[in-house]
N, C-alpha and C positions, 0 to 999 in steps of 0.2 A: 457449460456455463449455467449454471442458477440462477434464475428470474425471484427478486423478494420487494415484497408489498413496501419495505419501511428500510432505513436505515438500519435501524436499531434492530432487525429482526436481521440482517445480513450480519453483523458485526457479531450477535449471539451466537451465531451458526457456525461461523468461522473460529470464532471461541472453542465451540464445540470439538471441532477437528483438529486443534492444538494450535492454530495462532492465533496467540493469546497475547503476547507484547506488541503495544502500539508502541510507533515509530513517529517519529516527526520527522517530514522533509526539511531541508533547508538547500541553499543555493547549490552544496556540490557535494552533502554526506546528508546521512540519517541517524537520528538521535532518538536509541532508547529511552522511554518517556519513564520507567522506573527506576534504570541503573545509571542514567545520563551517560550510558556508554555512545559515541559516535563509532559510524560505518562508512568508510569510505564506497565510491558506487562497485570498488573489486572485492569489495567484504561482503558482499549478498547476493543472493539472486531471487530476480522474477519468479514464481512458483503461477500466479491467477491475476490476472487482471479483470476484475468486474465494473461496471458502472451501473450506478443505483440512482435512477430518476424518483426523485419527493420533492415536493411544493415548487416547481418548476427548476429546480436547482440538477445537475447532472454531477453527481458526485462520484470519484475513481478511487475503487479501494482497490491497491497493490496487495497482495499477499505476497512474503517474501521468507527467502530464507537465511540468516544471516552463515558467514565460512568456519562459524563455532559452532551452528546448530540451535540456534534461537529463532524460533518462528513467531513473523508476525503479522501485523499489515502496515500499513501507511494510507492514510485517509486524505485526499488533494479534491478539492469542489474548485471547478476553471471560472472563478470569478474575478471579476476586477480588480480585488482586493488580494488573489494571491499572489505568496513570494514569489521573487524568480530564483529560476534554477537553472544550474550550469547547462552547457550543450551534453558533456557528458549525462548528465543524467537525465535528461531528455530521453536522450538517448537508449539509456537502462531501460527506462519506463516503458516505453515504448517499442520494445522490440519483442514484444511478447503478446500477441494475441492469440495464442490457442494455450485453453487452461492445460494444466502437468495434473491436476487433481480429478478423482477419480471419479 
């Protein structure tokens, strides 16, 4: 796992290595933020889970892979204000903690 100073300098990075489409969460699929294509939680997999601590905030960038080969991330900060989301994808999310990246 990668330790980075800023948000925005993890997200660069990640760019770097090719995932490059952001994803929106939602209650129980992921939504390409260019193609508005959705992802059911059987259409992807977990690739990195990092969290990036900035201005007291803890923020969880999923990198993912989708079952056509589109790589990206998905950006969730556990605040008061976030959506909910099914058990199933709890679940997705969260069963990944040792990164697959090299």
């Amino acid at each position: 796992m990668k330790k980075f100073k800023s948000f925005d300098k993890a997200i660069a990075y990640y760019k770097q290595q090719g995932f490059a489409q952001e994803f929106r969460l939602s209650f129980d699929t992921i939504t390409a933020l260019e193609s508005k294509k959705q992802f059911d939680t059987f259409d992807f997999e977990v690739i990195s889970t990092e969290e990036i601590t900035e201005d007291d905030d803890v923020i969880a960038v999923f990198l993912i892979e989708t079952n056509n080969g589109i790589k990206g991330y998905i950006v969730n900060d556990y605040g008061h204000d976030s959506d909910p989301v099914s058990i199933e994808m709890i679940d997705k999310l969260q069963l990944k903690n040792v990164s697959k990246l090299n």
